[in-house]
N, CA, C and O atoms as a DFTB+ gen file, in Angstrom:
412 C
 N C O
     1  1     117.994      74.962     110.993
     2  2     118.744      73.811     110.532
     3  2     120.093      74.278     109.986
     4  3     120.216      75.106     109.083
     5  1     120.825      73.828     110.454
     6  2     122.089      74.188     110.030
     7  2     122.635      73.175     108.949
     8  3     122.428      71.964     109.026
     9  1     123.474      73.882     107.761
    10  2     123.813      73.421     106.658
    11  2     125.284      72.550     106.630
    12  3     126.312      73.226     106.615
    13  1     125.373      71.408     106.624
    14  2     126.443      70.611     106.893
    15  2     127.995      71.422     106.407
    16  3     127.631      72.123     105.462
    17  1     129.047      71.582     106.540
    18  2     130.487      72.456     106.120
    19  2     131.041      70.923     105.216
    20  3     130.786      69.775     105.580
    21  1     131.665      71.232     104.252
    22  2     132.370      70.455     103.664
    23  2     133.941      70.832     103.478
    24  3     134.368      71.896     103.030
    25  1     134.722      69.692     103.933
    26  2     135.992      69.867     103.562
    27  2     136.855      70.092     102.283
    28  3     136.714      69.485     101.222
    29  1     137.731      71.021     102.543
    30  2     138.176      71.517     101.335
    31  2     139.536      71.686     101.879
    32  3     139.892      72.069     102.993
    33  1     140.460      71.185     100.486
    34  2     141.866      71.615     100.610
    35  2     142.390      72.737      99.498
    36  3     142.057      72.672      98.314
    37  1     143.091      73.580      99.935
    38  2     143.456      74.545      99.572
    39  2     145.004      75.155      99.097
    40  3     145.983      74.737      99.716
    41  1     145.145      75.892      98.273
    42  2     146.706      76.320      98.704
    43  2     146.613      77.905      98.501
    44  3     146.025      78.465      97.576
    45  1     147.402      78.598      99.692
    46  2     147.046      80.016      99.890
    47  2     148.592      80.787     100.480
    48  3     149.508      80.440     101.226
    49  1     148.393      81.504     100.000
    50  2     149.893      83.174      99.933
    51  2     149.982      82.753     101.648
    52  3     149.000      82.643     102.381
    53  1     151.186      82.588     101.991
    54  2     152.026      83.270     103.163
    55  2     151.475      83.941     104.152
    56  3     151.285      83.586     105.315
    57  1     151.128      85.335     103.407
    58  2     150.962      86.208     103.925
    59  2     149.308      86.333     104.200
    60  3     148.803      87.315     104.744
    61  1     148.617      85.258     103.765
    62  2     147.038      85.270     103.411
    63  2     146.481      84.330     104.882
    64  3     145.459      84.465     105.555
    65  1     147.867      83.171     105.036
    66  2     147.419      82.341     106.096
    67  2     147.977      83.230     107.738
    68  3     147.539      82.972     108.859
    69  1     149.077      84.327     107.371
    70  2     149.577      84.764     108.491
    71  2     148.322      85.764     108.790
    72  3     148.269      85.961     110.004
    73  1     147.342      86.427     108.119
    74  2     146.516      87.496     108.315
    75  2     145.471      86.410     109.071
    76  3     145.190      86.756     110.218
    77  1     144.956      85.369     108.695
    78  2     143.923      84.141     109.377
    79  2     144.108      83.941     110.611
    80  3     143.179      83.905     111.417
    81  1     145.434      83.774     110.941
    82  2     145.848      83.073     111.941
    83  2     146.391      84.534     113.000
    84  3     146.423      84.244     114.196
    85  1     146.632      85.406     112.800
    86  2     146.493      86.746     113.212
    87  2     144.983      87.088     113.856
    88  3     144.810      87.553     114.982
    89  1     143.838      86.730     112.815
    90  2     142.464      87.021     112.995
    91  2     142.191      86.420     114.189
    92  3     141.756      86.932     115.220
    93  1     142.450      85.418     113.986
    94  2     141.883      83.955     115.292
    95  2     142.571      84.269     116.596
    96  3     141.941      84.292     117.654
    97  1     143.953      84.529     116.515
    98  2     144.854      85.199     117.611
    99  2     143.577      86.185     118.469
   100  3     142.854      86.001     119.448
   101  1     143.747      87.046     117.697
   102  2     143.194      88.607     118.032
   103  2     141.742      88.336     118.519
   104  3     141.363      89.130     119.379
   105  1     140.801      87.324     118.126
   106  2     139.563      86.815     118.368
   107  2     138.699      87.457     117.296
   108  3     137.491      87.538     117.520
   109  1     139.108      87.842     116.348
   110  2     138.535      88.701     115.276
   111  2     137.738      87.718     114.576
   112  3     136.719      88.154     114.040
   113  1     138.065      86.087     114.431
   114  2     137.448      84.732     114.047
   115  2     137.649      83.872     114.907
   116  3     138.541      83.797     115.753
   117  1     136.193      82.734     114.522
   118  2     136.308      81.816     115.597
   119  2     137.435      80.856     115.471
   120  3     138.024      80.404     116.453
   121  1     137.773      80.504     114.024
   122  2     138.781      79.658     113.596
   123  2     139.205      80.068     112.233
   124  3     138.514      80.836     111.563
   125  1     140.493      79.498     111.747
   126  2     140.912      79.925     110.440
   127  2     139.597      79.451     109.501
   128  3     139.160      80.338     108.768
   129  1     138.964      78.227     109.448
   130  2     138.391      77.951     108.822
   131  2     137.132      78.678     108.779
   132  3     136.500      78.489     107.739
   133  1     136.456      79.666     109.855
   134  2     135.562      80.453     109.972
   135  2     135.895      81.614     108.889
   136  3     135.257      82.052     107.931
   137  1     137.238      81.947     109.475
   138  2     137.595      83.090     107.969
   139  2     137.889      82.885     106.695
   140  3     138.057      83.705     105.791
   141  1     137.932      81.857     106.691
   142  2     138.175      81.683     105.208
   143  2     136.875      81.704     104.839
   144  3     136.606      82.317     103.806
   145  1     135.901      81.114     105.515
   146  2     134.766      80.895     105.173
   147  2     133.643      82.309     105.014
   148  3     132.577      82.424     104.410
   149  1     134.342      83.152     105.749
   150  2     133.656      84.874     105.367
   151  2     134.449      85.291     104.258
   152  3     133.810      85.606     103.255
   153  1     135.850      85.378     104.196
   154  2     136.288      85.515     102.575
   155  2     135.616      85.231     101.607
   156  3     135.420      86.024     100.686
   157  1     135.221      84.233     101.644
   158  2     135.235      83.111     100.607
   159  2     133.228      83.900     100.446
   160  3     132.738      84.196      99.357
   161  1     132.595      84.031     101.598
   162  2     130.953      84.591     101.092
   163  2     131.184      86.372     100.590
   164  3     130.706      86.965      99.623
   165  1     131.635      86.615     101.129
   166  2     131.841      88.246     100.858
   167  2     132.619      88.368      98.997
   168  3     132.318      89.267      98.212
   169  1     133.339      87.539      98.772
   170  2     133.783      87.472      97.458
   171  2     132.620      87.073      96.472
   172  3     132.322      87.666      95.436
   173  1     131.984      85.882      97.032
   174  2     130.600      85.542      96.583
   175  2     129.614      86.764      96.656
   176  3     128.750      86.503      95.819
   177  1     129.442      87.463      96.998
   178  2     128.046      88.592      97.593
   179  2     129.295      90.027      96.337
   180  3     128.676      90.447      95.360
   181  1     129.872      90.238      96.395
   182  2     130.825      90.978      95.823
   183  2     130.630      90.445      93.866
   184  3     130.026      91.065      92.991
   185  1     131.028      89.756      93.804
   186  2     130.584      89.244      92.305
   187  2     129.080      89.306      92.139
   188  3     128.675      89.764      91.070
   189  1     128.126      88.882      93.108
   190  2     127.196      88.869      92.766
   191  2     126.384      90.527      92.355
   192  3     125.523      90.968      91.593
   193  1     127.389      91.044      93.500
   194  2     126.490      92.536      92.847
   195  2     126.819      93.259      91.832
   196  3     126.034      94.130      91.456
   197  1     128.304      93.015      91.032
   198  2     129.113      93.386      90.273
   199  2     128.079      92.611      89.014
   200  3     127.942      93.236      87.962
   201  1     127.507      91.506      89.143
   202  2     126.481      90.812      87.982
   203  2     125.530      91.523      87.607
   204  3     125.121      91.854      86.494
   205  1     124.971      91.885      89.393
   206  2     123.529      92.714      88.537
   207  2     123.690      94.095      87.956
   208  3     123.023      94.514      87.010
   209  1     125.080      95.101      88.904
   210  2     125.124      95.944      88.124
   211  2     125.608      95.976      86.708
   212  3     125.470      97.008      86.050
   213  1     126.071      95.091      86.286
   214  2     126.040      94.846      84.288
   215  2     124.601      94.198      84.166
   216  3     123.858      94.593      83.268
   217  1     124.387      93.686      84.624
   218  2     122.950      93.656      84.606
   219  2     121.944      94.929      83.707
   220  3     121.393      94.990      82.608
   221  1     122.135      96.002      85.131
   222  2     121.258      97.013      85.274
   223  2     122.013      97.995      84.155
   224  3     121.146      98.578      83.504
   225  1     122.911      98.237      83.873
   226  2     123.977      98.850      82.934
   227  2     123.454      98.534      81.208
   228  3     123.145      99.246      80.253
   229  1     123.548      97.316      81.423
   230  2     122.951      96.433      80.169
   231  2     121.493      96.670      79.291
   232  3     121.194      96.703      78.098
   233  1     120.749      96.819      80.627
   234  2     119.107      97.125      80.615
   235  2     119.305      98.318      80.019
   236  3     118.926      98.623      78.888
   237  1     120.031      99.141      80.949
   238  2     119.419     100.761      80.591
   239  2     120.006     101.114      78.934
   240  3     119.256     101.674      78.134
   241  1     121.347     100.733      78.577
   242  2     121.655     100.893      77.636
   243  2     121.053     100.138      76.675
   244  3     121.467     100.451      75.559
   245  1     120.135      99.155      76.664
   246  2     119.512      98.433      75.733
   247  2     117.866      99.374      75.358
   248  3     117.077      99.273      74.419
   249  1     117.882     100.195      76.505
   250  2     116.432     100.841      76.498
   251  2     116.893     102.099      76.043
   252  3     116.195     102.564      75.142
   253  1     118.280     103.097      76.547
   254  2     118.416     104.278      75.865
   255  2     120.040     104.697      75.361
   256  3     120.756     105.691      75.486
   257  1     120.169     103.363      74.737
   258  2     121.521     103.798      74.092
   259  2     122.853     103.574      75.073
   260  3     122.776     103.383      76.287
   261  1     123.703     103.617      74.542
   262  2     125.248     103.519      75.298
   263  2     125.227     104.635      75.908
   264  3     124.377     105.505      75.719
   265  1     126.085     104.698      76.628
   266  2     126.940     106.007      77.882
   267  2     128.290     106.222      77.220
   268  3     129.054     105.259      77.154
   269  1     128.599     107.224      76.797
   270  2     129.373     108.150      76.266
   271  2     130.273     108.209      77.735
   272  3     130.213     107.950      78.937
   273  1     131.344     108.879      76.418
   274  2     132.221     108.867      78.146
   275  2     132.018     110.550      78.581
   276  3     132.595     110.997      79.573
   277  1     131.390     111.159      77.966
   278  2     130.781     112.652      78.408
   279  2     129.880     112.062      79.404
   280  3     130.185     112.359      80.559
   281  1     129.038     111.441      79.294
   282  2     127.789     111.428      80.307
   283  2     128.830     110.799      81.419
   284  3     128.938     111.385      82.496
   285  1     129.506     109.748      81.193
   286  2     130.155     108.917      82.544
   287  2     131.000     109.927      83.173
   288  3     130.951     109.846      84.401
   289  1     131.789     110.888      82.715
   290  2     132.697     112.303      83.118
   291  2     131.651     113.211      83.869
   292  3     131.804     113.474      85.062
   293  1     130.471     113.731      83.059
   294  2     129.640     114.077      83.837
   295  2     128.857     113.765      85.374
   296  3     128.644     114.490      86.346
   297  1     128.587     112.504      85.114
   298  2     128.013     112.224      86.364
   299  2     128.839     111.512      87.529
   300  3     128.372     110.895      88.486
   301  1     130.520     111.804      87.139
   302  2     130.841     111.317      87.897
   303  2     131.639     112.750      88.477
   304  3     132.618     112.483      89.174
   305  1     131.392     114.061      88.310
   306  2     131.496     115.401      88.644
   307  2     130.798     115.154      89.258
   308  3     131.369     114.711      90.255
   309  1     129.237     115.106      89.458
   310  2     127.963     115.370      89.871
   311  2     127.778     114.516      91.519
   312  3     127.301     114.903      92.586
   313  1     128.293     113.453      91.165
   314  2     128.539     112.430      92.308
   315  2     129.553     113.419      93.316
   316  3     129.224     114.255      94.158
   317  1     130.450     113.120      93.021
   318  2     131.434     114.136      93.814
   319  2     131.232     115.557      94.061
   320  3     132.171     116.139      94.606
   321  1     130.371     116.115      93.819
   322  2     129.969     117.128      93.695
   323  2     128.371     117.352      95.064
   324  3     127.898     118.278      95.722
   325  1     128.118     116.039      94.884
   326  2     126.809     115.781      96.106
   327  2     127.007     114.461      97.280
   328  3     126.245     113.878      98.052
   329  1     128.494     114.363      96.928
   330  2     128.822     113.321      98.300
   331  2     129.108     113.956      99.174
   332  3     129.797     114.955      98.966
   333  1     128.559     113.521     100.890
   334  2     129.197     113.765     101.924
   335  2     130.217     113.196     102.287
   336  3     130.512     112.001     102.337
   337  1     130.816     114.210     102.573
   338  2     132.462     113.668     103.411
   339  2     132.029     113.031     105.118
   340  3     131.389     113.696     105.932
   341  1     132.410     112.012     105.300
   342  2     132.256     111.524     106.634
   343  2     133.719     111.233     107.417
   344  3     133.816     110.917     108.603
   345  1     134.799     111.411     106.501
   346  2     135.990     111.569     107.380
   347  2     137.325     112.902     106.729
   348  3     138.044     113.038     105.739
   349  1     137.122     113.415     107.616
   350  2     137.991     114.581     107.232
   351  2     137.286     116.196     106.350
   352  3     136.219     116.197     105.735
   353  1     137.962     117.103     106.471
   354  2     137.441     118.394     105.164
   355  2     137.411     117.539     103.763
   356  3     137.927     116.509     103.329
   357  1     136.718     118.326     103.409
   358  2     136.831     118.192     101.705
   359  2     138.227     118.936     101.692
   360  3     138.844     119.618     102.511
   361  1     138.453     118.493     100.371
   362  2     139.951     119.035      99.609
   363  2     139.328     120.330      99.579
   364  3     138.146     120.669      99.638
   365  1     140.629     121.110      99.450
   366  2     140.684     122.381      99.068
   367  2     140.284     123.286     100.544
   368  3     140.908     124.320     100.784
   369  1     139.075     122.736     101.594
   370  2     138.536     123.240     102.895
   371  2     140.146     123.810     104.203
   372  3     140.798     122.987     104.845
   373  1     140.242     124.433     104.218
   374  2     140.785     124.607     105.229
   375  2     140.784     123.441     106.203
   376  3     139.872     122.665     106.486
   377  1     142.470     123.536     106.798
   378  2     142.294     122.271     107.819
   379  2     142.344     122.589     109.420
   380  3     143.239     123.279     109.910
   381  1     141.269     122.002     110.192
   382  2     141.065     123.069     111.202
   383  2     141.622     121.926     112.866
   384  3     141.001     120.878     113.047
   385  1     142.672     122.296     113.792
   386  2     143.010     121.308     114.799
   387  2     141.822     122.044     115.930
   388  3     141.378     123.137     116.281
   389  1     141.687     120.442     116.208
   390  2     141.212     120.558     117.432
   391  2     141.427     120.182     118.957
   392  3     141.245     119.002     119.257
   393  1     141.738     120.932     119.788
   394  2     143.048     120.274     121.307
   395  2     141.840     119.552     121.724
   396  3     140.668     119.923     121.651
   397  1     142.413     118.271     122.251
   398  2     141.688     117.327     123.018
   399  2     140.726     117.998     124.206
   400  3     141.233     119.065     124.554
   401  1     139.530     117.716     124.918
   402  2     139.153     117.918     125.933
   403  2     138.614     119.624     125.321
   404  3     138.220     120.440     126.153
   405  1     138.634     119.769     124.721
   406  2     137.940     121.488     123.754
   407  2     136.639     120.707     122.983
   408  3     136.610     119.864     122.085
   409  1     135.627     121.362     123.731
   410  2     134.599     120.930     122.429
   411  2     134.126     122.005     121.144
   412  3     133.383     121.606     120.247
Protein backbone atom coordinates (compact mmCIF):
# COMPACT_ATOMS: atom_id res chain seq x y z
CA UNK A 1 0.00 0.00 0.00
CA UNK A 2 1.43 2.97 -0.85
CA UNK A 3 1.36 6.08 1.44
CA UNK A 4 -0.49 9.08 -0.12
CA UNK A 5 2.56 12.32 -0.86
CA UNK A 6 1.34 15.56 0.41
CA UNK A 7 1.92 18.89 -1.02
CA UNK A 8 4.25 21.20 0.29
CA UNK A 9 5.53 24.64 -0.52
CA UNK A 10 8.85 25.56 0.08
CA UNK A 11 11.58 28.18 -0.26
CA UNK A 12 15.16 26.87 -1.10
CA UNK A 13 19.05 28.35 -1.97
CA UNK A 14 19.70 28.81 -5.76
CA UNK A 15 22.13 26.70 -5.73
CA UNK A 16 20.02 23.82 -3.77
CA UNK A 17 17.27 23.92 -6.66
CA UNK A 18 20.17 24.05 -9.47
CA UNK A 19 21.80 20.68 -7.79
CA UNK A 20 17.76 19.01 -8.05
CA UNK A 21 17.27 19.93 -11.27
CA UNK A 22 20.92 18.85 -12.31
CA UNK A 23 19.92 15.40 -10.46
CA UNK A 24 16.75 14.87 -12.63
CA UNK A 25 18.78 16.08 -15.81
CA UNK A 26 21.48 13.46 -15.18
CA UNK A 27 18.63 10.74 -14.20
CA UNK A 28 20.19 10.57 -10.78
CA UNK A 29 16.13 11.34 -9.63
CA UNK A 30 12.95 10.59 -10.88
CA UNK A 31 11.75 14.19 -10.27
CA UNK A 32 12.78 17.25 -8.23
CA UNK A 33 10.17 16.35 -5.95
CA UNK A 34 11.61 12.69 -5.60
CA UNK A 35 14.82 14.48 -4.33
CA UNK A 36 13.76 16.54 -2.19
CA UNK A 37 11.94 13.86 -0.87
CA UNK A 38 15.36 11.63 -0.19
CA UNK A 39 16.89 14.86 1.35
CA UNK A 40 14.35 15.49 3.32
CA UNK A 41 14.39 11.17 4.76
CA UNK A 42 18.14 10.93 4.98
CA UNK A 43 18.13 14.24 7.21
CA UNK A 44 15.33 12.45 9.10
CA UNK A 45 17.39 8.92 9.52
CA UNK A 46 20.58 11.33 10.25
CA UNK A 47 18.98 13.10 13.37
CA UNK A 48 17.54 10.11 14.28
CA UNK A 49 20.80 8.37 14.86
CA UNK A 50 22.52 11.43 16.23
CA UNK A 51 19.32 10.89 19.11
CA UNK A 52 20.18 7.56 19.99
CA UNK A 53 23.76 8.13 20.05
CA UNK A 54 23.13 10.84 23.06
CA UNK A 55 21.02 8.41 23.90
CA UNK A 56 23.65 5.67 24.31
CA UNK A 57 26.33 8.42 25.53
CA UNK A 58 23.81 9.41 28.21
CA UNK A 59 23.24 5.72 29.43
CA UNK A 60 26.78 4.91 29.69
CA UNK A 61 27.71 8.01 31.49
CA UNK A 62 24.77 7.70 33.84
CA UNK A 63 26.06 4.01 34.63
CA UNK A 64 29.96 4.95 34.75
CA UNK A 65 30.55 8.50 35.06
CA UNK A 66 31.41 11.28 32.44
CA UNK A 67 34.22 10.92 29.66
CA UNK A 68 37.07 13.04 30.36
CA UNK A 69 38.59 14.49 27.58
CA UNK A 70 41.72 12.01 28.30
CA UNK A 71 39.55 9.02 27.66
CA UNK A 72 37.84 10.88 24.42
CA UNK A 73 41.83 11.81 23.21
CA UNK A 74 42.52 8.35 23.97
CA UNK A 75 40.17 6.46 22.14
CA UNK A 76 40.15 8.53 19.52
CA UNK A 77 44.20 7.55 18.99
CA UNK A 78 43.02 4.02 19.29
CA UNK A 79 40.33 4.39 16.54
CA UNK A 80 42.81 5.74 14.18
CA UNK A 81 45.19 3.63 15.18
CA UNK A 82 42.84 0.32 14.13
CA UNK A 83 41.06 1.88 11.07
CA UNK A 84 41.48 0.57 7.67
CA UNK A 85 42.37 2.78 4.99
CA UNK A 86 40.16 1.91 1.92
CA UNK A 87 41.35 4.80 -0.25
CA UNK A 88 44.84 5.68 -0.62
CA UNK A 89 48.36 4.92 1.87
CA UNK A 90 48.09 5.89 5.24
CA UNK A 91 49.94 9.18 5.97
CA UNK A 92 53.36 9.03 6.51
CA UNK A 93 53.37 5.35 3.98
CA UNK A 94 55.30 5.90 1.09
CA UNK A 95 53.47 6.82 -2.11
CA UNK A 96 53.73 4.13 -4.61
CA UNK A 97 52.55 4.83 -8.84
CA UNK A 98 51.18 2.42 -10.59
CA UNK A 99 51.36 2.48 -14.88
CA UNK A 100 48.08 1.49 -16.19
CA UNK A 101 47.74 -2.08 -17.76
CA UNK A 102 50.82 -3.29 -14.92
CA UNK A 103 49.29 -5.44 -12.43
Amino acid sequence: MRIPKERLTVTVDPHLLEAGNEAVLAGRAESLSAWVNLALAERAGKERRLRALADAVASYEAQFGLMTPEELTAQARADRASARVVRGPRSGAPKTRRRRGVA
